[in-house]
C-alpha positions in Angstrom: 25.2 -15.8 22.5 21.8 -17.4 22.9 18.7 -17.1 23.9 17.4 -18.9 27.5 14.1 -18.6 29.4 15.5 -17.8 32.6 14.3 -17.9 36.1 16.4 -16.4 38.7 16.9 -15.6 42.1 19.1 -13.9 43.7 20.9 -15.3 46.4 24.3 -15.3 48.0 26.7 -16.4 50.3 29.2 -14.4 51.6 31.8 -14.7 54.0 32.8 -11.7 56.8 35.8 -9.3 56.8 37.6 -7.0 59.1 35.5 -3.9 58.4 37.3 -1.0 56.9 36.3 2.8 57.2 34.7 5.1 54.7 36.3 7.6 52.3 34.4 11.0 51.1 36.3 12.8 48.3 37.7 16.1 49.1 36.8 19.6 47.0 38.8 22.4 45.3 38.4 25.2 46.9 38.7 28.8 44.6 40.9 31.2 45.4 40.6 35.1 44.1 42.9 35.2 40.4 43.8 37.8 38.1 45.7 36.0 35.4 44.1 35.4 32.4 42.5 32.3 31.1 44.7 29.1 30.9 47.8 31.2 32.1 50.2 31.7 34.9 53.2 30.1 36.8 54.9 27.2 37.5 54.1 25.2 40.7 55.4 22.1 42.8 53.3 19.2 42.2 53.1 16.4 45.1 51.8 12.4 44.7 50.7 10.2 47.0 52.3 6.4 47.0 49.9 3.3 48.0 50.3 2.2 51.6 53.0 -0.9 51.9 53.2 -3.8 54.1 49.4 -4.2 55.4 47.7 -7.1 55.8 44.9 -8.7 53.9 41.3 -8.6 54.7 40.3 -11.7 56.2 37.3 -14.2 56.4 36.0 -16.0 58.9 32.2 -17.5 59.1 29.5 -17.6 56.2 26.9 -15.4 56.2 24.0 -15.7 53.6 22.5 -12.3 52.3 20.6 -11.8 49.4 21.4 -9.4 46.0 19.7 -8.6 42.9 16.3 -9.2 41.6 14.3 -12.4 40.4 14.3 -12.0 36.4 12.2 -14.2 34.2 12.1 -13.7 30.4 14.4 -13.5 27.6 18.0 -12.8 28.3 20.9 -12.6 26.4 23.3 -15.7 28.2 27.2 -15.3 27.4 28.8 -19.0 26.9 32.4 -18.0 26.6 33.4 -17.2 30.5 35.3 -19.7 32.3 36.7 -19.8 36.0 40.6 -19.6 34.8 41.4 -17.9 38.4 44.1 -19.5 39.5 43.6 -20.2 42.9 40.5 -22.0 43.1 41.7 -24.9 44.8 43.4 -23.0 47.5 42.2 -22.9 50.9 40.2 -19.8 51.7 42.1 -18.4 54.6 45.1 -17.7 52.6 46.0 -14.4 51.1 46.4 -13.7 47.8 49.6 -11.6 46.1 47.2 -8.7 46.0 46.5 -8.9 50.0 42.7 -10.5 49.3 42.0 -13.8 50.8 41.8 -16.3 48.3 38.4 -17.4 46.5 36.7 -14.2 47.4 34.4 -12.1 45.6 37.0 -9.4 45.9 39.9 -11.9 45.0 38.1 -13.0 41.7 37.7 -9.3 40.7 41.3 -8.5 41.4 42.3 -11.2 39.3 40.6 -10.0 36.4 41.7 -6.6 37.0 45.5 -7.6 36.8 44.7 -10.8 34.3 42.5 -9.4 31.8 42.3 -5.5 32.0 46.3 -5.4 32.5 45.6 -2.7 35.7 48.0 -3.0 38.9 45.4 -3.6 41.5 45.8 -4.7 44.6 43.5 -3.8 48.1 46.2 -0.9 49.0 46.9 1.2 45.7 46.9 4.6 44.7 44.3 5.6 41.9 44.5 7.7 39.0 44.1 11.1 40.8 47.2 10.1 43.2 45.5 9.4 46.8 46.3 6.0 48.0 43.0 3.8 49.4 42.0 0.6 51.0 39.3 -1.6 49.0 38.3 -3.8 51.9 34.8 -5.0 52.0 33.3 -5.2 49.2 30.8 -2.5 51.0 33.6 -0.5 50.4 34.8 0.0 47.0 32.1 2.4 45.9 33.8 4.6 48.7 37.2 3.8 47.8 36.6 4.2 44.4 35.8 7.7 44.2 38.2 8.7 46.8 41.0 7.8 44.7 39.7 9.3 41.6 37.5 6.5 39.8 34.5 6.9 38.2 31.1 5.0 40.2 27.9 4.8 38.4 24.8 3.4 37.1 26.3 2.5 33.9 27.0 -1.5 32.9 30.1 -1.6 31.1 31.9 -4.3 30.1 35.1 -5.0 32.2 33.2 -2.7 35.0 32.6 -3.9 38.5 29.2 -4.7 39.5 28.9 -3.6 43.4 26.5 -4.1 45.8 26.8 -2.3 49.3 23.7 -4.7 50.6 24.0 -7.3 52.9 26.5 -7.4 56.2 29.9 -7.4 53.8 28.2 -6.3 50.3 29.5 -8.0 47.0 31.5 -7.4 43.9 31.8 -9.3 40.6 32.8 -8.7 37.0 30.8 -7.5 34.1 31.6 -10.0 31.4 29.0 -8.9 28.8 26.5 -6.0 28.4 22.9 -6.4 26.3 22.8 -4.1 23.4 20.3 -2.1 25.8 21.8 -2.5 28.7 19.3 -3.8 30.6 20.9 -6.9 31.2 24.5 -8.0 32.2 26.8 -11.0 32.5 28.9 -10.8 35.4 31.4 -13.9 36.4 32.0 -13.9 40.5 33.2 -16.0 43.3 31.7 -16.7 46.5 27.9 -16.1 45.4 25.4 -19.2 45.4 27.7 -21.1 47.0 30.8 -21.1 49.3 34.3 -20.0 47.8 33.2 -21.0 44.0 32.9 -19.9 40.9 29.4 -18.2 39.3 28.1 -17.0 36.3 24.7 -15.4 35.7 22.8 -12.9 33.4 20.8 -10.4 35.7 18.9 -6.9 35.3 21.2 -4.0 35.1 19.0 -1.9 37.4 19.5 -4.5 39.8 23.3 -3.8 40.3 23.7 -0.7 43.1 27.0 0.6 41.1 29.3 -0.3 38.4 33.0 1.0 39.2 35.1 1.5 36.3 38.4 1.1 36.9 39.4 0.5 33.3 36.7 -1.0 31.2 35.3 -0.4 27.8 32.5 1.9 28.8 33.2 4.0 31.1 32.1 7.5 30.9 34.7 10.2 32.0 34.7 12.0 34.8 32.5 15.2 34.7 33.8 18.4 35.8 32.4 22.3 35.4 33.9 25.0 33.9 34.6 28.2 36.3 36.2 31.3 35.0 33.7 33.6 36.0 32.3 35.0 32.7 35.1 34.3 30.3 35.1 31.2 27.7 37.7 28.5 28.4 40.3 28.0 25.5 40.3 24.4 24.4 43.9 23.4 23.1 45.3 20.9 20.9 47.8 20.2 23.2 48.2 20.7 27.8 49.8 24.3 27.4 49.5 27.7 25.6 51.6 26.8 23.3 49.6 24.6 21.8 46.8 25.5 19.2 43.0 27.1 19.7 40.9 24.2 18.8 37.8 25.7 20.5 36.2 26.9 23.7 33.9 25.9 26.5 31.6 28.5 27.9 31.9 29.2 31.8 29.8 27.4 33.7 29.5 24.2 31.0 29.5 20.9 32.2 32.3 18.7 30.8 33.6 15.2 30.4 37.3 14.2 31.4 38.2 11.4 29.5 41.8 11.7 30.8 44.9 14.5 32.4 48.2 14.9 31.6 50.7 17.1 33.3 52.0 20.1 31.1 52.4 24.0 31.3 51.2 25.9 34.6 48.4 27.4 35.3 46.8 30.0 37.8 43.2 30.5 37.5 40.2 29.5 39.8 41.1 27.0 41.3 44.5 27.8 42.1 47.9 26.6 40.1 48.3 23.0 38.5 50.3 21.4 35.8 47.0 19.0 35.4 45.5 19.8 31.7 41.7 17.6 31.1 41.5 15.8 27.9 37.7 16.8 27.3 37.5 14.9 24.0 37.6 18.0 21.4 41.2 18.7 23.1 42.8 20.1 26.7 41.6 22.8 28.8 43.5 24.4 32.3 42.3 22.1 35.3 42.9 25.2 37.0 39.7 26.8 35.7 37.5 23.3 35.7 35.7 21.9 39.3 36.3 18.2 40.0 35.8 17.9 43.7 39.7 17.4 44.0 42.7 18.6 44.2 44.5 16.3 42.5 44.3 13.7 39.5 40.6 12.5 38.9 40.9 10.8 35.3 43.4 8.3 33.8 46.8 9.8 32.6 46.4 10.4 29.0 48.5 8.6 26.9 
């Protein structure tokens, strides 16, 4: 790392795409339970599959918009990133095996997803809570992202996606490196300052609109709230009853999911599930804990 007096402004060129629709996430609704805490009965559990045989997004005329912030100081400038994306001298207009078009901003970010963070990803995929979704636009992903269970924020991270909604199209890129304060970022991109190329620059943090963290080394859970109308929640070594009382959470206290797994049914507040939520100190019934889905929100825990 070293130290540059930098001068920056941001500006980019990006190139259209067949528009894609919004998502909006879907809540749990409670339903009226006897049973006591972290018990009950068995249940059928379904899973979505990612949609097959669509086409890519496609591009057709640049379009200049304009991202970020000017910066001017001292910045921390990352030396190690280098454009090893495979298909840089491709043409454009051809799609690449995860149904992007080549030498797009959304292309470069889905080859570091599958190259560097080892994560199937690909523009029609399932995510972690089992919906399947349609990146598209780079507009799009904040959308997508939380429809299928990842977790959008304000928080850099390294390996995160920096994501702007801005502009005609919007913009993604790739957080390479994180300040010890986070104030300013790395991020390595294609298709910004210049048409179809590779880009490296060091900006403000606060000028990103949202990081996505599809599997990165900062992200931060997805939060969730206790509901079991009075009574404290056990926390358990293990996803059932069976396991050890390692603690509690008091209803109505926040909590962070750093990941599910499926194990013993439950009937509580929120209906019956198999889904157990790894809240760090051990598992607790995602039958007694709001989301805002149904279904998986959180990585599958190891």
């Amino acid at each position: 790392m070293k130290k540059q007096l930098l001068t920056m402004t941001s500006a980019v060129l990006l190139v259209s795409a067949v528009s894609v629709p919004s998502f909006a996430m879907t809540g749990n609704n409670p339903v009226a339970q006897t049973q006591a805490i972290d018990l009950g009965s068995a249940v059928s559990q379904q899973s979505a599959t990612a949609s097959q045989g669509l086409a890519a997004d496609h591009s057709f005329s640049v379009q200049g918009e304009s991202f970020g912030v000017d910066v001017q100081g001292l910045v921390d400038v990352d030396t190690v990133g280098t454009d090893d994306y495979p298909y840089k001298n491709d043409s454009w207009n051809q799609a690449d095996p995860w149904l992007f078009y080549k030498r797009e901003c959304v292309s470069f970010v889905a080859w570091r997803m599958n190259n560097d963070q080892k994560v199937s990803f690909s523009n029609y995929m399932a995510g972690p809570n089992g919906k399947s979704g349609h990146w598209g636009n780079a507009n799009n992903w904040d959308d997508n992202a939380r429809l299928i269970g990842y977790t959008v924020d304000k928080i850099p991270a390294v390996g995160s996606v920096a994501q702007w909604n801005s502009g005609t199209y919007g913009h993604v890129a790739y957080v390479q490196s994180v300040s010890a304060d986070k104030s300013t970022i790395t991020v390595e991109e294609y298709n910004k300052g210049g048409t179809h190329v590779y880009g490296k620059r060091t900006i403000l943090a606060s000028s990103v609109e949202n990081f996505i963290h599809i599997k990165d080394s900062g992200a931060t859970g997805i939060k969730g709230t206790v509901n079991t109308s009075g009574i404290s929640l056990n926390v358990r070594s293990g996803p059932g009853t069976s396991y050890s009382i390692v603690g509690s959470v008091a209803d109505g206290a926040s909590v962070t999911i750093k990941c599910q797994k499926r194990g013993e049914s439950v009937t509580g507040t929120y209906g019956t599930t198999t889904l157990w939520d790894n809240i760090g100190s051990g598992y607790v019934s995602d039958a007694y804990v709001y989301t805002g889905s149904d279904g998986q929100v959180a990585p599958t825990c190891p």
